[in-house]
Backbone as numpy.savetxt, mean C-alpha at the origin, in Angstrom:
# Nx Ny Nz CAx CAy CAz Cx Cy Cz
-13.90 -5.80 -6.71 -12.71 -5.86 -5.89 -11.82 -7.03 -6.32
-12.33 -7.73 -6.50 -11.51 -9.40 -7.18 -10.80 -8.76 -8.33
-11.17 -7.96 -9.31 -10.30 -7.53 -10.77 -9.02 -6.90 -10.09
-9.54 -6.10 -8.99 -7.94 -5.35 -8.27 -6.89 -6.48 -7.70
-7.73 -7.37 -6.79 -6.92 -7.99 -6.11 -6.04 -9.22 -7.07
-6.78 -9.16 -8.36 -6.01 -10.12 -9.54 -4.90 -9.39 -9.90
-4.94 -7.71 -10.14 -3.90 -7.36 -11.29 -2.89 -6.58 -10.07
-3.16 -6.87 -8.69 -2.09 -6.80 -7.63 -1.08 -7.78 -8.05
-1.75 -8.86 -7.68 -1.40 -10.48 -7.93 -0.44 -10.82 -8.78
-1.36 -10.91 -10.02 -0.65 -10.99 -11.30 0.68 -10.37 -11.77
0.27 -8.85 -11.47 0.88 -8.05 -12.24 2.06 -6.79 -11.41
1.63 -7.22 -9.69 2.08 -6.19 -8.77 1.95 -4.71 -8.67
0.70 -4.38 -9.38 0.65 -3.27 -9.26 -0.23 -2.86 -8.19
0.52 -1.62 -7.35 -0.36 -0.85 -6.38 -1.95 -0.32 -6.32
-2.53 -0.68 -5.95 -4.02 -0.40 -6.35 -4.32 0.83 -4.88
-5.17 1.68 -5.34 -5.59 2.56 -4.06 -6.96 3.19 -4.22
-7.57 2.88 -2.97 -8.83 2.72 -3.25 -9.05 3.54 -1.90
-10.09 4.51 -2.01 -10.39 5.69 -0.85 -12.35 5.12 -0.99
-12.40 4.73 0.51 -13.87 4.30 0.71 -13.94 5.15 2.15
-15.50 4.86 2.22 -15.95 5.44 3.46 -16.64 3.71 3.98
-16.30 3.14 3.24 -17.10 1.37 3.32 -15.80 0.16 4.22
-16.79 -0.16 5.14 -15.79 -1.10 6.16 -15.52 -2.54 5.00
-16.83 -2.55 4.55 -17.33 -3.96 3.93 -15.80 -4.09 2.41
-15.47 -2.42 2.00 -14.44 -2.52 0.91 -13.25 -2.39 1.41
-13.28 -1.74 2.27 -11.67 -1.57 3.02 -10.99 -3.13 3.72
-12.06 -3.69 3.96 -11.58 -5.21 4.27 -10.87 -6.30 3.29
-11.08 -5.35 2.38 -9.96 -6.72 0.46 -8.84 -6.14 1.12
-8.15 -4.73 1.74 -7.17 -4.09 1.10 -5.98 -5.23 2.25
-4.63 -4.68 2.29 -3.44 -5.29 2.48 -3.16 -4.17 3.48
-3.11 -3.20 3.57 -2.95 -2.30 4.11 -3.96 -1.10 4.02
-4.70 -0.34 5.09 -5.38 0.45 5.77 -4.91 1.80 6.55
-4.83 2.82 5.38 -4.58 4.43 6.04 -5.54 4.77 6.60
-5.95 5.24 7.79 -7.37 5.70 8.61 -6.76 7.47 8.43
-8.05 8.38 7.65 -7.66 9.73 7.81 -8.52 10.51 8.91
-8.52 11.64 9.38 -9.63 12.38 10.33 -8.95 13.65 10.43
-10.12 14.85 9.49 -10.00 15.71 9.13 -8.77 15.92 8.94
-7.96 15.55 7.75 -6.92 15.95 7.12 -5.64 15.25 7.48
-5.50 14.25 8.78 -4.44 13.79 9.33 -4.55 12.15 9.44
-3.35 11.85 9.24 -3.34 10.42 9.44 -3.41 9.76 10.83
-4.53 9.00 11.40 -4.97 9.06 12.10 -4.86 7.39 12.80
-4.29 6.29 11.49 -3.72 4.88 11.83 -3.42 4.28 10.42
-2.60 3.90 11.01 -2.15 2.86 9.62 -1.99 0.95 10.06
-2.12 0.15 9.20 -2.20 -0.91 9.82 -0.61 -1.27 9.49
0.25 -0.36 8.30 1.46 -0.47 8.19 1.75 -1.16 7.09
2.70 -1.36 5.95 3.08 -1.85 4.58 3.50 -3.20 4.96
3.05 -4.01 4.23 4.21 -5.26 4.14 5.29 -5.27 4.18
6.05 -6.20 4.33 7.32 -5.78 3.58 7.83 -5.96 2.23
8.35 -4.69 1.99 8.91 -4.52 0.85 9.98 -5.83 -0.13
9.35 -5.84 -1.02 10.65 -7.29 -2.14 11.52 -6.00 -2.49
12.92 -6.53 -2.26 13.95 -5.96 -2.68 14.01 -6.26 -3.86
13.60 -6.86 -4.94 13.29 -7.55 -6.52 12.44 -6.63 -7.08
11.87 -5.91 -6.36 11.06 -5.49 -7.61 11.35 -3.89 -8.61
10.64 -3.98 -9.45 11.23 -3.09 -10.80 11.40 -1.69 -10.27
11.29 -1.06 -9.38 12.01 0.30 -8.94 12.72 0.35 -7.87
12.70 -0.57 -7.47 13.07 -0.98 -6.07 14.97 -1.32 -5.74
15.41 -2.28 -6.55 16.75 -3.27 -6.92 17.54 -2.71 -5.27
16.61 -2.90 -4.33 17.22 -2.75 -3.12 18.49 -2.20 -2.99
17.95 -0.91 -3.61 18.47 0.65 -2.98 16.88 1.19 -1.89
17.97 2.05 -1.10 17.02 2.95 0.02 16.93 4.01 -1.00
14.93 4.42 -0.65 14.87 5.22 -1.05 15.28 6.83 -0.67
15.16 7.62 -1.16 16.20 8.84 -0.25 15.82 8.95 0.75
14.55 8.98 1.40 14.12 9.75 2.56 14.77 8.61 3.92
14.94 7.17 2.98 15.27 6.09 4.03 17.29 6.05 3.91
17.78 7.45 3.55 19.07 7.55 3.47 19.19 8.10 4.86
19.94 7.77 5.62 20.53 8.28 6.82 21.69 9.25 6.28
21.92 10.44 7.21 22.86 11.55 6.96 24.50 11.28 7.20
């Protein structure tokens, strides 16, 4: 878990990791809870850096209002 939480770090890349383990789900930053097929809790995203390389703080479409 330390190699992920380095090349988060380092390098900002998204890491995603699907456990059935409390003991591994405890490194993560954020926590999707599923039950049978549905999302069932989220602990919710950080917030987003408007800096980063896909990002250059534009909304993404779905966060476009009509």
């Amino acid at each position: 878990m330390e190699i992920f939480h380095q090349l988060n770090q380092a390098q900002g890349l998204t890491i995603v990791v699907v456990t059935h383990s409390d003991e591994v789900a405890k490194f993560a930053s954020r926590i999707i809870s599923f039950r049978d097929g549905c999302i069932v809790g989220d602990t919710g995203a950080p917030p987003m850096e408007a800096s980063g390389p896909n990002r250059k703080g534009q909304p993404l479409p779905e966060e476009v209002s009509p």
